[in-house]
N, C-alpha and C positions, 0 to 999 in steps of 0.2 A: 599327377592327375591322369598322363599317359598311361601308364600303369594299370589305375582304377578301372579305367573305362577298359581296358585291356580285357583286365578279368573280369568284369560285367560282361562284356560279349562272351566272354568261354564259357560260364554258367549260367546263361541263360539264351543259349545258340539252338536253333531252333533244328530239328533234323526232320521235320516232313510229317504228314499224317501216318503212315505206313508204319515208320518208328514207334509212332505213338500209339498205334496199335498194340504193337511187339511189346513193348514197352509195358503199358497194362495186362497183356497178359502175362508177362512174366510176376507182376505184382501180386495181382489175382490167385497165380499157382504159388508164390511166396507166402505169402499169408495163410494160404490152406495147408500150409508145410507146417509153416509155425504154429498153427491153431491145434493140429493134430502130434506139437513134440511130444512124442514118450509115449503116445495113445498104444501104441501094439505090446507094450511092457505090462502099461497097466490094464490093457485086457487080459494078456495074459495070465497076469498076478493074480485079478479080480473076479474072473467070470470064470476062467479055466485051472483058476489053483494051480501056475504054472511053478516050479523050482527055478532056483538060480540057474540051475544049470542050461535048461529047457532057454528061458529070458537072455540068456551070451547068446543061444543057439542061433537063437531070432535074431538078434543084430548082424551076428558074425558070420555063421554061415548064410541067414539070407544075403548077403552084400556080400561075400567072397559067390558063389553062384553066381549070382544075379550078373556081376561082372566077367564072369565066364562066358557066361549064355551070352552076354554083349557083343565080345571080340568078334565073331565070325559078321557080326552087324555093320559093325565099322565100315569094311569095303563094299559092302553091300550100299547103304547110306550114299557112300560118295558117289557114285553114277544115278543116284535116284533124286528128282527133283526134294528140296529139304520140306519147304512146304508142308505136301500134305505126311510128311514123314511126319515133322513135327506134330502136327493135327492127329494124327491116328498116336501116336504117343499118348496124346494126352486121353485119349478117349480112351486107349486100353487102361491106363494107370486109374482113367475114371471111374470102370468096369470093374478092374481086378476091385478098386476099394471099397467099392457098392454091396458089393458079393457081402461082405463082413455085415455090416447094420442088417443087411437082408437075411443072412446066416442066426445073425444074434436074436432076431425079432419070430424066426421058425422055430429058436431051440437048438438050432445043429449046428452051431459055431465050434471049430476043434483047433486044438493046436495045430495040427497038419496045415488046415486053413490058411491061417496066420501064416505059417512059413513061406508057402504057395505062392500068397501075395506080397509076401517081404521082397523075394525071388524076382516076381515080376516084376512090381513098379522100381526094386533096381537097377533090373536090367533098360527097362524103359528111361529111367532115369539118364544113364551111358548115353545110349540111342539119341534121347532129347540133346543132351547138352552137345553131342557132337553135331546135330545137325544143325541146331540153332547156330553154333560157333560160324559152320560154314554158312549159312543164310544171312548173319549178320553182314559178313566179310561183303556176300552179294547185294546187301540191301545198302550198306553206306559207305560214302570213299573213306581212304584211308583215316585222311586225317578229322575224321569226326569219328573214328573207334573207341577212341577214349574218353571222349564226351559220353559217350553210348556207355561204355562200362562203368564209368564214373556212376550214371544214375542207378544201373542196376546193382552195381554197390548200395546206393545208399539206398536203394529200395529193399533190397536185402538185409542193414542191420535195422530201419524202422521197423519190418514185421518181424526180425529176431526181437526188437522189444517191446511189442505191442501183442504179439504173439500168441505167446507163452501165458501168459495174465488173463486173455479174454478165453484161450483153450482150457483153461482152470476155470473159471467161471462155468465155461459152459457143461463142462464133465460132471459138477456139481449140482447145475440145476436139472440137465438133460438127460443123465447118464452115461456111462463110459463109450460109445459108439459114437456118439455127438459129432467129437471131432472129425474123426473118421468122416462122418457125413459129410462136413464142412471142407476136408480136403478134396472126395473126391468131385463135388461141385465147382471148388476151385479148378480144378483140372479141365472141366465142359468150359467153364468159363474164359480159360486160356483158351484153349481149342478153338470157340468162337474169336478169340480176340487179332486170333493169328489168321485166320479165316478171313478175318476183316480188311488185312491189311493187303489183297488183291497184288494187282500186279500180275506181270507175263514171267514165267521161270522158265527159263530153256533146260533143258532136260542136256546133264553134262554126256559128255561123251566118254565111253570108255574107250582107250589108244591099245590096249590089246583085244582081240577079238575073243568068243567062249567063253565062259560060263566063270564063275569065281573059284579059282582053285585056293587048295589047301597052303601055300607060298605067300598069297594075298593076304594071309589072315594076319603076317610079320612087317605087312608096309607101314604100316604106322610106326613100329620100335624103330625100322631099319633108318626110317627117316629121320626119325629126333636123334638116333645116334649117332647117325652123319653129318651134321649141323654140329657145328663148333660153340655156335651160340645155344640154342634148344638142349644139347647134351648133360651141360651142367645146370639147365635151369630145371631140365627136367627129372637127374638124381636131388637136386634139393630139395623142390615140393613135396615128392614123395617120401624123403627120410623127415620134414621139416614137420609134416602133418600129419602123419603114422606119428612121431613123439608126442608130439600134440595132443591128438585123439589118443594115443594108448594113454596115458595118465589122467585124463579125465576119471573113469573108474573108481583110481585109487584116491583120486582127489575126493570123490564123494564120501568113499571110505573112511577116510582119514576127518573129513570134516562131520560127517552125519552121528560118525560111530565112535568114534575114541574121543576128538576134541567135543562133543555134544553138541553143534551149531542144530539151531533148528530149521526142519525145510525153507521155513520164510529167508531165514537171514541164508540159506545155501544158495534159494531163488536168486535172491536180492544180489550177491555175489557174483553175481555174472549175466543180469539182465543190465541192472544199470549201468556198467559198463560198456556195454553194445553201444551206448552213445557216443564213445570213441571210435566206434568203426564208424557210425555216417557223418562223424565230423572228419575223419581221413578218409573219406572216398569225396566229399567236396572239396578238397584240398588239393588230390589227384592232379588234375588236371592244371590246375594254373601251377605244381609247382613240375609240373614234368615241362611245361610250354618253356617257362623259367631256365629251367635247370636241366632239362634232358631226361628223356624217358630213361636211358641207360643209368642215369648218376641216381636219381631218384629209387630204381631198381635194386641199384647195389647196396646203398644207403639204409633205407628202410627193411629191405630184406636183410640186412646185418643186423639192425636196431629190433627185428620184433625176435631174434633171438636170445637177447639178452633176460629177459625177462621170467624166462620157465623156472628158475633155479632158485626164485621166490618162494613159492610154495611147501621147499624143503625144510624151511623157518617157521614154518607157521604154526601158533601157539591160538590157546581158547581164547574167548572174549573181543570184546570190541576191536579190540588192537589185531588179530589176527584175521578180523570179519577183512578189516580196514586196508589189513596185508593182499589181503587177496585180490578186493575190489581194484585195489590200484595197480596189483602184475597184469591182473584183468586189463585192464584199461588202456595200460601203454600197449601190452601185445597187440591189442584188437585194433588201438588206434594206427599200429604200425600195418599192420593188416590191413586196414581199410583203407589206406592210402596204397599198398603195394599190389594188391589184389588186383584193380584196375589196371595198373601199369601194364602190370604183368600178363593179365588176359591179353592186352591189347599189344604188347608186347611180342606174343606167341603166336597172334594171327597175321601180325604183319613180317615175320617170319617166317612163315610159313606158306607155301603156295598156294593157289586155290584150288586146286585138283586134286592137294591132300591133308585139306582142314581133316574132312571128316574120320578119315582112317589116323588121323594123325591124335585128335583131341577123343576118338574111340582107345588108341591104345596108352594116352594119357591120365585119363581118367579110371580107366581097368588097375594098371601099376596101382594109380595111387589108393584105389580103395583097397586093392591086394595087400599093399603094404601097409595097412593103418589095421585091418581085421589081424595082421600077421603080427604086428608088433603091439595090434593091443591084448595077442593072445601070448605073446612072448615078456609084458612085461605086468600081465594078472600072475603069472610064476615068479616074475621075481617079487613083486607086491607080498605073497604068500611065503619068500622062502625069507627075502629081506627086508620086511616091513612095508606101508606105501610111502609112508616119509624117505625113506633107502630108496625107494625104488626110485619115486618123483625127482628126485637130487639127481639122481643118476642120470636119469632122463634130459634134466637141464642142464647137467655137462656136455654130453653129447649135442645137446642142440647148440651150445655156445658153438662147435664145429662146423655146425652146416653151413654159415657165410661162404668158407672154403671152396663151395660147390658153387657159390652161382658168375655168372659168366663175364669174371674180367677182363676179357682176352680184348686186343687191339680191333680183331674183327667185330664183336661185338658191340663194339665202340665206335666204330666206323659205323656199324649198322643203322646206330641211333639217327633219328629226324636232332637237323638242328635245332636249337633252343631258341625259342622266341627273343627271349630277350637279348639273346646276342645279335639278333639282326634289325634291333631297334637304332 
């Protein structure tokens, strides 16, 4: 019964008006993510008669850019209160995506366009999350950070499956702009929600004096690479999720085009699974109190590698629908569970004078490296099949456990575990 009541208090611990602000807004601009998935492909396709080629462009080079344009942001961020950083973030991302429905409603919407604002609300995207990372850290003590990520997980896989389904609907009855509309709305409505959540922010201090030099733009790498712990967590996200991401592609390939699945049943394959990611982000929390944020970390992060080397088997019909939805499943739910950890993981790690440059140049790597290997593995897709290529894929990911942070110090690092001091 000790127990129970235990984890009734951890899931449903209350963290203050102000959270709950943040909180919704994070929902708010979640939701208008997911309403608008695939909207800039299928404008593309739709309205501007874009090629395949033109459609990678858009994914790949706006999100390699857009994360360029970011870096020099990073150290800027950190000496700047997060606040209205966050705020004006959202209102430009609300801007850049307004332009498009206003574009398409005059006639003059262009692929250039499109790219423009791929560009921007990535690089905005960087911007956001580093600042939010560090405004979190200021907004609550330590030990309710993973109470905190835990919800924004699970707030995160409800609109991954809630999403998708109504941003279909709406394309259909609205037209292809629709969602577009719907995301950059979500964005004001963030904007307002983080606005609401008041409060005095001292404005940090910078410890060298003049202007941001060119040296400053490598504090965030210099720092995760000198951490014992952040070192190996941070080549594993990046190689873990660049596989990830780069075999998607050939997954649809291989399913849409050769095995003949039809879009519903492709849908279906990887919405209903999402379910398993917000039943592992409730779980987060009571079993890291349990068990240790570190053991939970190593565990899971081992376990959602297992899984990619599934879809190298996959065969037509029911049975391959059935293959998928459950590599699907275990991955996402491994995920949903280590997600949280591991944000919370990385902030408590990390000092407070260099969240921001630190989750700028986090974040930068990792989308560098997902555009880069999912441009490095549409060539092997082409030279050796996607089945070849996928396989391949989930060999190498069997490897990345390798990378994340067994060391003694990292283990030292960890908060004790609840249940050992019952």
């Amino acid at each position: 019964m000790g127990s129970g009541l235990r984890l009734g208090r951890l899931l449903g611990q209350r963290l203050g008006p102000r959270f709950g602000w943040l909180w919704g807004a994070y929902g708010a601009s979640a939701l208008g993510t997911w309403l608008a998935f695939g909207a800039f492909p299928l404008i593309a396709v739709r309205v501007l008669h874009a090629g395949p080629a033109e459609v990678a462009a858009l994914s790949s080079v706006g999100a390699a850019v857009g994360a360029a344009v970011a870096v020099p942001l990073g150290p800027w961020v950190e000496f700047r209160r997060k606040r209205p950083v966050l705020i004006a973030t959202d209102l430009a991302r609300c801007a850049a995506l307004l332009s498009i429905p206003a574009a398409f409603a005059l006639g003059v919407l262009t692929f250039v366009q499109l790219l423009l604002v791929s560009v921007a609300v990535a690089a905005a995207d960087i911007t956001f999350r580093a600042a939010s990372g560090a405004y979190l850290k200021t907004l609550l003590p330590a030990e309710h950070l993973l109470v905190a990520n835990s919800r924004f997980e699970s707030t995160a896989w409800t609109t991954t499956i809630i999403g998708p389904p109504l941003g279909g609907a709406a394309i259909g009855l609205l037209g292809p702009v629709a969602t577009v509309l719907a995301d950059a709305v979500s964005y004001l409505l963030s904007a307002l929600g983080i606005r609401a959540t008041g409060g005095d922010e001292p404005r940090p201090e910078r410890r060298e004096a003049g202007r941001l030099r060119a040296g400053d733009l490598l504090d965030g790498w210099r720092y995760i690479l000198a951490d014992a712990t952040l070192r190996p967590l941070f080549f594993n996200t990046a190689l873990f999720n660049g596989l990830v991401m780069a075999t998607e592609p050939l997954l649809a390939v291989l399913m849409l085009g050769r095995l003949g699945f039809a879009p519903w049943q492709y849908g279906l394959a990887f919405a209903a699974p999402s379910i398993g990611g917000l039943l592992g982000s409730r779980l987060a929390r009571p079993l890291a109190a349990r068990f240790g944020q570190h053991r939970v970390l190593v565990v899971t992060g081992s376990l959602r590698a297992v899984w990619s080397v599934g879809p190298a088997f996959l065969g037509p019909g029911t049975g391959g629908l059935l293959l998928v939805m459950g590599v699907e499943l275990g991955l996402i739910f491994c995920c949903g569970v280590f997600n949280p950890v591991y944000a919370t993981y990385r902030l408590q790690r990390t000092a407070t004078d260099r969240v921001a440059r630190t989750l700028t140049a986090w974040t930068v790597t990792t989308k560098a490296s997902t555009a880069l290997l999912t441009a490095v593995w549409g060539v092997l897709g082409s030279l050796l099949g996607p089945r070849t290529a996928i396989g391949v894929a989930g060999l190498l990911l069997l490897a990345t456990p390798a990378l994340l942070p067994f060391s003694a110090a990292a283990r030292a690092a960890d908060p004790e575990p609840a249940a050992s001091r019952v």
